[in-house]
DSSP file (Angstrom, degrees, kcal/mol; ACC not computed):
  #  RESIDUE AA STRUCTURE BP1 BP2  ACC     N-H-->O    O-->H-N    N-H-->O    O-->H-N    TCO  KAPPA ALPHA  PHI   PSI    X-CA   Y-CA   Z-CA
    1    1 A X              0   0    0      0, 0.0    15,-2.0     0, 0.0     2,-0.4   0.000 360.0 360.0 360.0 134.5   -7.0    1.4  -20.9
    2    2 A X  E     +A   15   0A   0     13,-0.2     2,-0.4     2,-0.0    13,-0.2  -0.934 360.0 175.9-127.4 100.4   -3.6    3.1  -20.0
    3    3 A X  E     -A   14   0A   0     11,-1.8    11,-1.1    -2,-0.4     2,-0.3  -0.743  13.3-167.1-108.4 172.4   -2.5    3.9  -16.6
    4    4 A X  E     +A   13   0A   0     -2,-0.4     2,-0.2     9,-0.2     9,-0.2  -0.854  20.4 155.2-153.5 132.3    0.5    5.3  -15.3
    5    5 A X  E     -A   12   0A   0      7,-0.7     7,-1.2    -2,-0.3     2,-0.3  -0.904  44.3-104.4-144.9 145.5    1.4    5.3  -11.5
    6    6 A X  E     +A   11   0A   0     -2,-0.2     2,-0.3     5,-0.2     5,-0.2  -0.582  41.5 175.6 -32.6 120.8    4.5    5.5   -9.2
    7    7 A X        -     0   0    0      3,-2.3     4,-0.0     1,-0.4    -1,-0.0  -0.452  61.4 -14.5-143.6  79.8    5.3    2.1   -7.8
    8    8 A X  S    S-     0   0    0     -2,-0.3     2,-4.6     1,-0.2    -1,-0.4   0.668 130.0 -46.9  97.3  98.1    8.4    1.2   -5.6
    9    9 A X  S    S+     0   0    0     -3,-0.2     2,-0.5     1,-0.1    35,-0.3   0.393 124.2 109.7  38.9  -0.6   10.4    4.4   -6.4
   10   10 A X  S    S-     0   0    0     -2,-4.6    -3,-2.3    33,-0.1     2,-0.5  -0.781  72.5-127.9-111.2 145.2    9.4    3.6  -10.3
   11   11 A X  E     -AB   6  42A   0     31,-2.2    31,-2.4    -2,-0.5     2,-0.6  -0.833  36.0-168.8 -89.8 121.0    7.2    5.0  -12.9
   12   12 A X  E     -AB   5  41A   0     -7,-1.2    -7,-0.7    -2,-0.5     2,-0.7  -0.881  10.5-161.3-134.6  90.2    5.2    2.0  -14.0
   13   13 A X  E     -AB   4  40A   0     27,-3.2    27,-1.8    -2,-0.6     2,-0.7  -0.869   8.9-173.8 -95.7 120.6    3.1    2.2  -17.1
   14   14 A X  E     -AB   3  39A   0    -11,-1.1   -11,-1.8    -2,-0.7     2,-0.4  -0.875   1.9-171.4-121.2 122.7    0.5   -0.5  -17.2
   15   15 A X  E     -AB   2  38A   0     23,-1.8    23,-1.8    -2,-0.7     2,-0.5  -0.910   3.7-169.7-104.1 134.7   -1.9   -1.0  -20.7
   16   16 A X  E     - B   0  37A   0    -15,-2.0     2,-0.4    -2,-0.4    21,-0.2  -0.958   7.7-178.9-126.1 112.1   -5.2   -3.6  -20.7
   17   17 A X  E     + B   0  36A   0     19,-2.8    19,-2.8    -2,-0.5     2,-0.2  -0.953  19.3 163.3-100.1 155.2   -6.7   -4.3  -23.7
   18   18 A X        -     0   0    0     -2,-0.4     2,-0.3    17,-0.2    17,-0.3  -0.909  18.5-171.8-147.4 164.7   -9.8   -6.7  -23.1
   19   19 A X        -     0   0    0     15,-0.5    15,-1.4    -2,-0.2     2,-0.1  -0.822  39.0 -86.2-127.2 164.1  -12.8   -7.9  -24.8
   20   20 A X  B     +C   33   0A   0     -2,-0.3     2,-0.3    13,-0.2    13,-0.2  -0.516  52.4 166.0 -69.9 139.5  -16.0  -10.2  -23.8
   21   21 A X        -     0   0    0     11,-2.8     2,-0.2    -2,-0.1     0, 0.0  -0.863  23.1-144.0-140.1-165.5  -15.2  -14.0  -24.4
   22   22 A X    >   -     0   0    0     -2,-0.3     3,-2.3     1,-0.0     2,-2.0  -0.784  33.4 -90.0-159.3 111.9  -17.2  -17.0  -23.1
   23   23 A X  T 3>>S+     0   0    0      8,-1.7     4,-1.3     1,-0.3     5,-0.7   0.308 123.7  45.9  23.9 -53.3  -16.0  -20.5  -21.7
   24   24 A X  T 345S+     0   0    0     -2,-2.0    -1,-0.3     7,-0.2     5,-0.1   0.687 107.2  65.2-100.0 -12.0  -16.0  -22.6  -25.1
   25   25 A X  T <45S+     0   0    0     -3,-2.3    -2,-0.2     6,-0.2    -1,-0.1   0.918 126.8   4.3 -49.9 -64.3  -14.2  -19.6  -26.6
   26   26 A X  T  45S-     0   0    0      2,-0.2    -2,-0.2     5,-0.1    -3,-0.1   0.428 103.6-115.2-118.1  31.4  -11.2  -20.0  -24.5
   27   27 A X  T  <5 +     0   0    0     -4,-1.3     2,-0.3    -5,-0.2    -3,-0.2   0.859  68.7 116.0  23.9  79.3  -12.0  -23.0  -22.8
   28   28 A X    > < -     0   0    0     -5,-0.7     3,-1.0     3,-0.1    -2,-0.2  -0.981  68.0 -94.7-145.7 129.9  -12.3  -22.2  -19.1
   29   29 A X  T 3  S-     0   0    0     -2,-0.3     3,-0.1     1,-0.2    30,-0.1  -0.264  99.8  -2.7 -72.2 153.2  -14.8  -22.3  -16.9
   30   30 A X  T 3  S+     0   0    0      1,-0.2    -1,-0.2     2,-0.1    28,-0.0   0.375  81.2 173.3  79.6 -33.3  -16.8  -19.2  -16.3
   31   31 A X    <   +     0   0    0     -3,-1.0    -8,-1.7     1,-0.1    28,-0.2  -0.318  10.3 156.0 -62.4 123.9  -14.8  -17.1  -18.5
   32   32 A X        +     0   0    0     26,-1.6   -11,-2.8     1,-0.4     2,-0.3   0.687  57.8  23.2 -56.7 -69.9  -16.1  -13.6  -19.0
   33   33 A X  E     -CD  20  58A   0     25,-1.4    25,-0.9   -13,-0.2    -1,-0.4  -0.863  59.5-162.4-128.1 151.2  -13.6  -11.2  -20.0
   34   34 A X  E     + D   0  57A   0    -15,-1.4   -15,-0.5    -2,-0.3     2,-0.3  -0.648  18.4 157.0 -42.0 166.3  -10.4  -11.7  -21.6
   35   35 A X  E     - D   0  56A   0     21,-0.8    21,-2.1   -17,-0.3     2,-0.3  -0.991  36.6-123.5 176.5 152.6   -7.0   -9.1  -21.9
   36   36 A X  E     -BD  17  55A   0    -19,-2.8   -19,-2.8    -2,-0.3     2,-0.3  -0.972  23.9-159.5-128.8 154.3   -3.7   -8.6  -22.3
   37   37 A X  E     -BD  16  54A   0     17,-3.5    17,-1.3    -2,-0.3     2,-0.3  -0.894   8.4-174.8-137.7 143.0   -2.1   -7.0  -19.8
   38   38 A X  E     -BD  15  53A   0    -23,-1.8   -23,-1.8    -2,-0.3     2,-0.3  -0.694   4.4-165.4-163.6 112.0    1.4   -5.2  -20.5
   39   39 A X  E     -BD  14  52A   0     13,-0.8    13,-5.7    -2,-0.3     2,-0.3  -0.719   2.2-165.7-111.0 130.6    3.7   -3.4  -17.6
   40   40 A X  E     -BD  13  51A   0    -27,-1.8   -27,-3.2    -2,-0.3     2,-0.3  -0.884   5.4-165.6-121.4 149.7    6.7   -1.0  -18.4
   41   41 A X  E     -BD  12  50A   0      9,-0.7     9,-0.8   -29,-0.3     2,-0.6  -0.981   7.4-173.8-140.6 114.6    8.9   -0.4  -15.5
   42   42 A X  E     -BD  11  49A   0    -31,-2.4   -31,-2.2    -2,-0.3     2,-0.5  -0.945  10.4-167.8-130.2 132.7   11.2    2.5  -16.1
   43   43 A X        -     0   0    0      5,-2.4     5,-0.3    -2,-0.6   -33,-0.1  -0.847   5.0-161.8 -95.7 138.4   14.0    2.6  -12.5
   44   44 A X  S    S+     0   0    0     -2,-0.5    -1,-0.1   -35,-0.3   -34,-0.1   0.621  82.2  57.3 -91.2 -21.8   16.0    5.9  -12.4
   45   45 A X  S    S+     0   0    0      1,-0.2    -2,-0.0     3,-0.0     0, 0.0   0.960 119.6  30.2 -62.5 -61.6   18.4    5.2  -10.4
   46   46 A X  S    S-     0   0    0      2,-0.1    -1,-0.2     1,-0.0    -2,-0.1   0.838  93.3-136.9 -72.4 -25.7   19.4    2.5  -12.5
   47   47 A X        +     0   0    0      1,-0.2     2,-0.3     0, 0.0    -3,-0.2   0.866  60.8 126.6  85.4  37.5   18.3    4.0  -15.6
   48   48 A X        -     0   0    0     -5,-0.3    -5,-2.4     2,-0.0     2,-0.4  -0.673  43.4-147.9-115.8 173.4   16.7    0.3  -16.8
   49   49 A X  E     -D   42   0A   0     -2,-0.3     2,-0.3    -7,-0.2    -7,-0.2  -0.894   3.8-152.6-172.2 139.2   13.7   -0.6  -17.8
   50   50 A X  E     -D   41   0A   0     -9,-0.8    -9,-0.7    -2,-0.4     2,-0.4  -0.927   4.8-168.4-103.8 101.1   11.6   -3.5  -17.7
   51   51 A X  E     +D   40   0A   0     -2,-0.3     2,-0.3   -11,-0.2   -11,-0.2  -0.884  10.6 174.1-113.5 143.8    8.6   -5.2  -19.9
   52   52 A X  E     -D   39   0A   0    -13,-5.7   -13,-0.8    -2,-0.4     2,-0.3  -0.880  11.3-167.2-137.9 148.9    6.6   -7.8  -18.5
   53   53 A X  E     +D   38   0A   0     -2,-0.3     2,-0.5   -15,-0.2   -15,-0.2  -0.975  13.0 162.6-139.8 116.3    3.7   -9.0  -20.6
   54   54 A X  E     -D   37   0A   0    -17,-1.3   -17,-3.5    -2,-0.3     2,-0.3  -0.984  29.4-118.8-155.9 162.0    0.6  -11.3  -19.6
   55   55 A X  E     -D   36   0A   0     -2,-0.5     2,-0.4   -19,-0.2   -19,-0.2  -0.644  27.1-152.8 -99.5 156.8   -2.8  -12.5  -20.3
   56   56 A X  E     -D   35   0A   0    -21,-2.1   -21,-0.8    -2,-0.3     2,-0.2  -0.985  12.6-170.8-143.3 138.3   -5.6  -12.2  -18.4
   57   57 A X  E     +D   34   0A   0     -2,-0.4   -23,-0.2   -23,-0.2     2,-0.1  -0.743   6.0 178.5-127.6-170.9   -8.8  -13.7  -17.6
   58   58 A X  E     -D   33   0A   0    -25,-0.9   -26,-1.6    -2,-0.2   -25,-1.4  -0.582  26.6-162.0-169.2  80.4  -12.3  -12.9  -15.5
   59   59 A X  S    S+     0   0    0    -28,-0.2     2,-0.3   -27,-0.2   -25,-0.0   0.469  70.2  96.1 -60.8  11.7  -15.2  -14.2  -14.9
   60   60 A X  S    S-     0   0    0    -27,-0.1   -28,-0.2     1,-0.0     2,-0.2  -0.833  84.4-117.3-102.6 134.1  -16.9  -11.0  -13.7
   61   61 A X    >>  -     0   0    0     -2,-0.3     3,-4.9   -29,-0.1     4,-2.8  -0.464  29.7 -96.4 -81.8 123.6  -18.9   -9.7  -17.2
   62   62 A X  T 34 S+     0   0    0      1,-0.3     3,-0.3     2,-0.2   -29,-0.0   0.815 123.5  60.2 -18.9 -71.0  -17.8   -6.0  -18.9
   63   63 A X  T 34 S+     0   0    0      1,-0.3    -1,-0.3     2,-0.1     3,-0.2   0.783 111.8  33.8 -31.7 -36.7  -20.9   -4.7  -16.9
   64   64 A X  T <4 S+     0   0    0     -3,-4.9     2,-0.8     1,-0.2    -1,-0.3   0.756 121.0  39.5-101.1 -29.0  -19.8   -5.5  -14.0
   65   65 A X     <  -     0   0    0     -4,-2.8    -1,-0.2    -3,-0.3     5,-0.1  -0.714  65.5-157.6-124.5 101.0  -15.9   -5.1  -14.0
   66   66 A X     >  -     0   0    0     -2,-0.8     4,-1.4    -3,-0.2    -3,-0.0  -0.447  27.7-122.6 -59.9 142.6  -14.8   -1.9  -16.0
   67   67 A X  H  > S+     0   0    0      1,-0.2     4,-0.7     2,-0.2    -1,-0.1   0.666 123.4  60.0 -83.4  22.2  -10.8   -2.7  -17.1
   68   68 A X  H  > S+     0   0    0      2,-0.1     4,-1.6     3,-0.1     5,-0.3   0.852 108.4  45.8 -80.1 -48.7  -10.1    0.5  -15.2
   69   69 A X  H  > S+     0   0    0      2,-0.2     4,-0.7     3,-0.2     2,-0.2   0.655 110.5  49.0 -49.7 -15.4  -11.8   -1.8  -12.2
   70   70 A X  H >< S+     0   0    0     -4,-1.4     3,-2.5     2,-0.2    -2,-0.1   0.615 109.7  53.9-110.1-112.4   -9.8   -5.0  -12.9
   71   71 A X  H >X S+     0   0    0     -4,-0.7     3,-2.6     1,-0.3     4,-0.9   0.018 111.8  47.0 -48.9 -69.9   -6.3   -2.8  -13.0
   72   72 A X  H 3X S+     0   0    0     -4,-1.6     4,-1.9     1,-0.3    -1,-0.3   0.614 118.9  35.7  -4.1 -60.2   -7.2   -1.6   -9.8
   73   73 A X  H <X S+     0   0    0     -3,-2.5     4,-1.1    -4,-0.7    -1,-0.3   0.653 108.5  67.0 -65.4 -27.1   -8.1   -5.1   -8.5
   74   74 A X  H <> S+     0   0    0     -3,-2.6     4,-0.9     2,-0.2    -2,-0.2   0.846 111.1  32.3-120.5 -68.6   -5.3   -6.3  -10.6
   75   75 A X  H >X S+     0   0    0     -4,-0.9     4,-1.3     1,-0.3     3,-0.8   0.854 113.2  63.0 -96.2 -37.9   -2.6   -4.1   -7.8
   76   76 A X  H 3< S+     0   0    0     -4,-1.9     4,-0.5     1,-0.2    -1,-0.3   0.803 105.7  40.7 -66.1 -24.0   -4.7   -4.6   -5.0
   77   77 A X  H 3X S+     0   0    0     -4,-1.1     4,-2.1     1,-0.2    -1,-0.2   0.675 103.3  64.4 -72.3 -17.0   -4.3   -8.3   -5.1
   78   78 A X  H <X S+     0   0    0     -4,-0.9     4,-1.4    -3,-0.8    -2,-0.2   0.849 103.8  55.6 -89.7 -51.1   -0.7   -8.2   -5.9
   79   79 A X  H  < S+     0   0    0     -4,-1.3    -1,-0.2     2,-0.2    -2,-0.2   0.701 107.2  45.1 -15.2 -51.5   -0.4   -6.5   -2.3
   80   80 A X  H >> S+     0   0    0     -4,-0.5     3,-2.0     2,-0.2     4,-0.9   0.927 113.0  49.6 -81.7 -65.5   -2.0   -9.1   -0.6
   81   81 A X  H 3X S+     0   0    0     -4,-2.1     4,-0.7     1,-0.3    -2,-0.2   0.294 104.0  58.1 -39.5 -23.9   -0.2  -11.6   -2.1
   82   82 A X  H 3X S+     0   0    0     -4,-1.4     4,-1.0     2,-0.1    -1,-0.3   0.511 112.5  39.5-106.6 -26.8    3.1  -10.1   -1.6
   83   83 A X  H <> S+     0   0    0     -3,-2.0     4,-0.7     2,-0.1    -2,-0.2   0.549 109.6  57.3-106.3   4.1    2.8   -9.9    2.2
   84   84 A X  H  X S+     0   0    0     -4,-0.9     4,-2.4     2,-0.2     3,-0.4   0.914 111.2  47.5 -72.8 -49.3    1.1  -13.3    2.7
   85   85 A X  H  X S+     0   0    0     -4,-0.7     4,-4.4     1,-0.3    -2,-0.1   0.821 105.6  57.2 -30.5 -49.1    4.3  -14.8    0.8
   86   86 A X  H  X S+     0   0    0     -4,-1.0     4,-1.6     2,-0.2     5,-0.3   0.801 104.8  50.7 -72.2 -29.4    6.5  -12.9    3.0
   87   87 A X  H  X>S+     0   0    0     -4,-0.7     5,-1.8    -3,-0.4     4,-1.6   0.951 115.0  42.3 -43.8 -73.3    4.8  -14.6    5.8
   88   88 A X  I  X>S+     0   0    0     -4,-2.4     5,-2.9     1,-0.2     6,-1.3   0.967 126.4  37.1 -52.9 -54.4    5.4  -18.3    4.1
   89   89 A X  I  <5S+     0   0    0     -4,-4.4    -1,-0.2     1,-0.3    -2,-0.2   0.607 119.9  34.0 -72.6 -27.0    8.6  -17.3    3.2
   90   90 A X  I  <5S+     0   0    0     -4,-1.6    -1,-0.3     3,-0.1    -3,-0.2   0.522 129.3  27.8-119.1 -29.8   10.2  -15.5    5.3
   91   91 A X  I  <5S+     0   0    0     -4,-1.6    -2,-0.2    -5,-0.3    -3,-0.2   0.848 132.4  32.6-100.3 -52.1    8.8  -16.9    9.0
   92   92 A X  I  <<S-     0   0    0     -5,-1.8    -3,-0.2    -4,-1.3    -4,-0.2   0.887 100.8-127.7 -96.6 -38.4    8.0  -20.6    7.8
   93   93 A X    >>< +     0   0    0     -5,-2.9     3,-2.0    -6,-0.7     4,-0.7   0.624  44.0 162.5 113.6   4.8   10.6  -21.1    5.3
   94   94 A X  G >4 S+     0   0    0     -6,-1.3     3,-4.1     1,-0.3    -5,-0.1   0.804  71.4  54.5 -41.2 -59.2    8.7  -22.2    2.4
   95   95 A X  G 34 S+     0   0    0      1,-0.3    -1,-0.3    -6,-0.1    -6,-0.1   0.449  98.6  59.8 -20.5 -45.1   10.9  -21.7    0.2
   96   96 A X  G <4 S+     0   0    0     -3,-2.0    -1,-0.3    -7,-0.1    -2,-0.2   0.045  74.8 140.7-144.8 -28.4   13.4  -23.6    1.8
   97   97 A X    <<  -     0   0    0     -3,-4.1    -4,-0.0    -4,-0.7    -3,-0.0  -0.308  33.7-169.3 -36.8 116.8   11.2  -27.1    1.7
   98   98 A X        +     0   0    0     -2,-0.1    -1,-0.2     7,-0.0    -3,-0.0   0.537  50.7 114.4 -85.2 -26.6   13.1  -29.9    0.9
   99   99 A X        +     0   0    0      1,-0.1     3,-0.0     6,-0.1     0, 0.0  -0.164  26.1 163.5 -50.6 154.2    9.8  -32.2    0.4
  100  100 A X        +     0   0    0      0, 0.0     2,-0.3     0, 0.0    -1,-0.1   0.493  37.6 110.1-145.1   2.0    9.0  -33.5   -2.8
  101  101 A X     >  -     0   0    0      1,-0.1     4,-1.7     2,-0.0    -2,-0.0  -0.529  69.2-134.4 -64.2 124.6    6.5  -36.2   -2.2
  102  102 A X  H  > S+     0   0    0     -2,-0.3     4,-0.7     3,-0.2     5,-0.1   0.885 103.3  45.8 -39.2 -58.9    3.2  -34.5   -3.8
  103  103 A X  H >>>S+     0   0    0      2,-0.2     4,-3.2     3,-0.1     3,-0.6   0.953 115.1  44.0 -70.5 -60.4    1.0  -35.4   -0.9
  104  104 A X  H >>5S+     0   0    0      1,-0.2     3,-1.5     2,-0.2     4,-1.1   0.766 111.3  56.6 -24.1 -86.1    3.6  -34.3    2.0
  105  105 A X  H 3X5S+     0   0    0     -4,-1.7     4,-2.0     1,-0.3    -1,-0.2   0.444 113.8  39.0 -58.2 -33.5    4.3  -31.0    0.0
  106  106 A X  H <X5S+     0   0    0     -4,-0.7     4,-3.4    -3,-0.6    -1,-0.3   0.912 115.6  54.9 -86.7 -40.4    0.1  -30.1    0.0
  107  107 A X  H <X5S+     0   0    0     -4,-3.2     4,-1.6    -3,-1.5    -1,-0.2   0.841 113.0  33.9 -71.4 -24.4   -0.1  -31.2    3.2
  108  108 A X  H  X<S+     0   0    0     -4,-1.1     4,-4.3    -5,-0.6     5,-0.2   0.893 113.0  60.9 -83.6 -39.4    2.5  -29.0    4.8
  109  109 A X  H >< S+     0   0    0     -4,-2.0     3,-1.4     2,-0.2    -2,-0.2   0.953 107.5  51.2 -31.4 -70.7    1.5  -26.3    2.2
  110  110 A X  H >< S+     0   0    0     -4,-3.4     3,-0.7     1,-0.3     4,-0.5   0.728 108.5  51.7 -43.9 -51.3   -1.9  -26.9    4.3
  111  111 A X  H >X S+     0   0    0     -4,-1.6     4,-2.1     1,-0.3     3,-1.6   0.853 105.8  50.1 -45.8 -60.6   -0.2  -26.4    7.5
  112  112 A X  T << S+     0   0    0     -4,-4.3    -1,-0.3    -3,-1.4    -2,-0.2   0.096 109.7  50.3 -97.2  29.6    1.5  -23.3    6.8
  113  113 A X  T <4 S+     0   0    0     -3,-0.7    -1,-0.3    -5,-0.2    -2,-0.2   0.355 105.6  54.0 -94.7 -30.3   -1.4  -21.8    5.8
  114  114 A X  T X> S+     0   0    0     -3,-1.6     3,-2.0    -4,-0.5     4,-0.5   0.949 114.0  47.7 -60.8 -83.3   -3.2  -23.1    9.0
  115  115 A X  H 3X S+     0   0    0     -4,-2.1     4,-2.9     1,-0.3    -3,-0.2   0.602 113.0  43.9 -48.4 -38.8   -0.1  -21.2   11.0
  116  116 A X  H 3> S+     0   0    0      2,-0.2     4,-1.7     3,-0.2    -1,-0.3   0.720 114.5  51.0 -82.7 -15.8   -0.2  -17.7    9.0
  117  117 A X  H <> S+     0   0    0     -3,-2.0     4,-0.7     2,-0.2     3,-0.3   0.937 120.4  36.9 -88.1 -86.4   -4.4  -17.8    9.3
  118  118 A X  H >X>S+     0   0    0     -4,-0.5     4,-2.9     1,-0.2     3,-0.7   0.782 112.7  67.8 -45.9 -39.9   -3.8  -18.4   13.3
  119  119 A X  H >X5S+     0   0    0     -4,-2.9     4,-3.5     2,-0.3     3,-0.8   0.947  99.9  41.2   5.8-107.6   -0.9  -16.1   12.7
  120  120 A X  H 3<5S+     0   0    0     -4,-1.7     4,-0.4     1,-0.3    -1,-0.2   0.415 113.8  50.7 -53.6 -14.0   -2.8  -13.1   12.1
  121  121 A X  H <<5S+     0   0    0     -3,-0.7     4,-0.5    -4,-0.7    -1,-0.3   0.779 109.5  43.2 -95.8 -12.1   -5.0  -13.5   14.3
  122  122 A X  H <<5S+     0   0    0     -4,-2.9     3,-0.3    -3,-0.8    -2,-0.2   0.831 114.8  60.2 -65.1 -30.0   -2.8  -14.2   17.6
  123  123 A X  S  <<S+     0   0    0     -4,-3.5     3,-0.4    -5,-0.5     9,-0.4   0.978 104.0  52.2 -68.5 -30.1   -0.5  -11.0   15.9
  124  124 A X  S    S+     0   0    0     -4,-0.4    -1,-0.3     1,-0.3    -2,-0.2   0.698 110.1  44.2 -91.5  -2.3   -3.9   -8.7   16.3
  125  125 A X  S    S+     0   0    0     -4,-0.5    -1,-0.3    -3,-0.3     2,-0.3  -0.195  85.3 110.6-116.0  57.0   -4.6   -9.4   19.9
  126  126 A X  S    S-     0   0    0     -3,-0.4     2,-0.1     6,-0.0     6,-0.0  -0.939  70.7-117.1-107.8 156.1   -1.3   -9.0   21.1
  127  127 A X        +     0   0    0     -2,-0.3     2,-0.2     4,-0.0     5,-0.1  -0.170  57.3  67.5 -79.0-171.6   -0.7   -5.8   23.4
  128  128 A X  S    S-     0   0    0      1,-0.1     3,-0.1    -2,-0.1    -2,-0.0  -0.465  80.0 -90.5 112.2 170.8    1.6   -3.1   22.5
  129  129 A X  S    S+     0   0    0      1,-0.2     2,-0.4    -2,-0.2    -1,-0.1   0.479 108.0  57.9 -96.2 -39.5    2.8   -0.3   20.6
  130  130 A X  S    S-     0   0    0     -3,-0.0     2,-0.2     1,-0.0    -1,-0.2  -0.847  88.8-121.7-109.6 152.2    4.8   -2.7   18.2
  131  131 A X        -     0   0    0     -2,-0.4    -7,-0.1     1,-0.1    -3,-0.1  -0.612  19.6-120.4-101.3 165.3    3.2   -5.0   16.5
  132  132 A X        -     0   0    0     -9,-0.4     2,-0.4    -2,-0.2    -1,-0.1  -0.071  26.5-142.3 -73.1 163.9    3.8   -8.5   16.7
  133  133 A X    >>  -     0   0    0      1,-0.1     4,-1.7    -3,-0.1     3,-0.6  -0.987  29.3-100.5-141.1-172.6    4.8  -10.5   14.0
  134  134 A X  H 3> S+     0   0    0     -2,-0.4     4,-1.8     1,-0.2     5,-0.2   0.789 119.1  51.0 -43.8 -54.0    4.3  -14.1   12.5
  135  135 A X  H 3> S+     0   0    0      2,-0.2     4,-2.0     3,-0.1     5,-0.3   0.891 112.5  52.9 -49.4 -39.1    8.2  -15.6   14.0
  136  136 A X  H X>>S+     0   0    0     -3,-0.6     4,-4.3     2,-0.2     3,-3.0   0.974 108.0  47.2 -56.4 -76.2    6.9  -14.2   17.4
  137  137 A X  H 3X5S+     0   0    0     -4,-1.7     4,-1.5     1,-0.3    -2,-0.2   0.706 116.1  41.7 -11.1 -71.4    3.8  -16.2   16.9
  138  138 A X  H 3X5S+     0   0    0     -4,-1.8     4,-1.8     2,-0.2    -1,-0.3   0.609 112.1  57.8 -50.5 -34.1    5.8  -19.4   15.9
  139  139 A X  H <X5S+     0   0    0     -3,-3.0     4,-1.3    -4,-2.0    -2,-0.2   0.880 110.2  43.1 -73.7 -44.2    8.2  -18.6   18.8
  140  140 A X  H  X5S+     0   0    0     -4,-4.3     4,-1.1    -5,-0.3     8,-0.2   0.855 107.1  55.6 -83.7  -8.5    5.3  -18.6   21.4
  141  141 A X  H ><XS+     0   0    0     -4,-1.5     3,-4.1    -5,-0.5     5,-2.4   0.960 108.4  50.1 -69.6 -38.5    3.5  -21.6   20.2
  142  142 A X  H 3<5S+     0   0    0     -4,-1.8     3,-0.2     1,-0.3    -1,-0.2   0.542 102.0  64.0 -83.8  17.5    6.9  -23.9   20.6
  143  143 A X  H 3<5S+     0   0    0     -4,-1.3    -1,-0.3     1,-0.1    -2,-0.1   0.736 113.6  29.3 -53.7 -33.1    7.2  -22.6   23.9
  144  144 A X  T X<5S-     0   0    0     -3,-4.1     3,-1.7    -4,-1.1     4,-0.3  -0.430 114.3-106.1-114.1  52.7    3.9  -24.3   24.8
  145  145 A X  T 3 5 -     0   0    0      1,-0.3     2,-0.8    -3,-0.2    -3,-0.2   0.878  67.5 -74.6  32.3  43.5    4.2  -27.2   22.5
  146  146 A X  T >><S+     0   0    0     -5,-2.4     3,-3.6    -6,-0.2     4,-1.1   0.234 105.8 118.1  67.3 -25.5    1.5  -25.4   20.4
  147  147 A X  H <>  +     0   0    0     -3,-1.7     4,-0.7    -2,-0.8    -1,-0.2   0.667  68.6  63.0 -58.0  -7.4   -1.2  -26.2   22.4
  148  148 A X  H 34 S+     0   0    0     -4,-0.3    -1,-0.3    -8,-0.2     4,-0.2   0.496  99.8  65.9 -87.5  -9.5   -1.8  -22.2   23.0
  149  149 A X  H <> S+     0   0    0     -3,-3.6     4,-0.7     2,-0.2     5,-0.3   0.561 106.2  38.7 -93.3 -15.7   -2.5  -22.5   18.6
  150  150 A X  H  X S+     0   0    0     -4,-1.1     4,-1.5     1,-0.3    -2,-0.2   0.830 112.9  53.2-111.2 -29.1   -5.7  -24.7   19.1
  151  151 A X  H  X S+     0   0    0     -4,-0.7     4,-0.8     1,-0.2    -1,-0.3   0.705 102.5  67.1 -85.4  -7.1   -7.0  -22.9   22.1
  152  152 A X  H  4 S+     0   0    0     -4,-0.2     3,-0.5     2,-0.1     4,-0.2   0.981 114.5  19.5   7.9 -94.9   -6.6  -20.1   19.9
  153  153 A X  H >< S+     0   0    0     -4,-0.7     3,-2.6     1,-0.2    -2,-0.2   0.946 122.5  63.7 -82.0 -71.7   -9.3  -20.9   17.4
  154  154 A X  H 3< S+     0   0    0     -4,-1.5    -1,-0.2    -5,-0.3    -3,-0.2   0.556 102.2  39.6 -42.4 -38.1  -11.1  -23.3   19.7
  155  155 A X  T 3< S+     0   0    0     -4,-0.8    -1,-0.3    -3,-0.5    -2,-0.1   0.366  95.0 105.7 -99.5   5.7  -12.4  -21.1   22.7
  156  156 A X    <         0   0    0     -3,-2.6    -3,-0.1    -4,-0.2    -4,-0.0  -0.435 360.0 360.0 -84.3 151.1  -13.3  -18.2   20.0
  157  157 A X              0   0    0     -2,-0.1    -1,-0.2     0, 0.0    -3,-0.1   0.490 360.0 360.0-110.7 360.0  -17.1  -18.1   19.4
């Protein structure tokens, strides 16, 4: 399967080859489908170009997931993923963590996963023309010592 798309001012070629495998084949639970997955990135501006190369797995069965369907699925997740980040990263700081105790670090992980989930929803009932975003969010809970984040979630049915 070959596609080839604009993406971020760049022409993008992406190829999947895949076949059926099954759990005790590549020992993984669930496993369906196997692939290789292999992105050229050609910039004009810069004139460079980029190859990025990766394997891929599935449990959803050839019937069910075409590999036209999984590229598709494939760039919609990469979407998602890219503004949830920008949320940890960019309002909370993940990046930026200094923990390194195992348990802290999941447990704050947990946390700022709570805040970007409460997040999104305080940011979609806000009034306005401009939308709100996640630092706003953050700004108005430690105005009220947070307590406006559990009555949030709490008085919602």
């Amino acid at each position: 399967m070959l596609t080839s798309e604009a993406n971020k001012s760049r022409l993008e070629i992406r190829t999947l080859r895949g076949q059926p495998t099954n759990p005790e084949q590549v020992v993984f639970p669930a496993a369906a489908q196997m692939g290789w997955l292999r992105r050229v990135n050609f910039n004009y501006p810069e004139k460079k170009r980029t190859f990025e190369e990766v394997a891929v797995l599935t449990s959803a069965a050839p019937e069910r997931l075409s590999l036209e369907g999984f590229l598709a699925l494939n760039r919609r997740y990469w979407r998602i993923e890219g503004s949830f980040h920008t949320r940890l990263d960019g309002a909370l700081r993940e990046d930026e963590s200094r923990v390194r105790q195992r348990n802290a670090a999941f447990l704050l992980g947990l946390f700022r996963r709570l805040t970007v989930s409460l997040a999104t929803r305080w940011v979609a009932d806000q009034p306005g023309a401009r939308p709100a975003s996640t630092v706003e969010f953050c700004e108005a809970m430690a105005a009220h010592d947070q307590a406006a984040a559990f009555s949030l979630e709490l008085i919602r049915e």
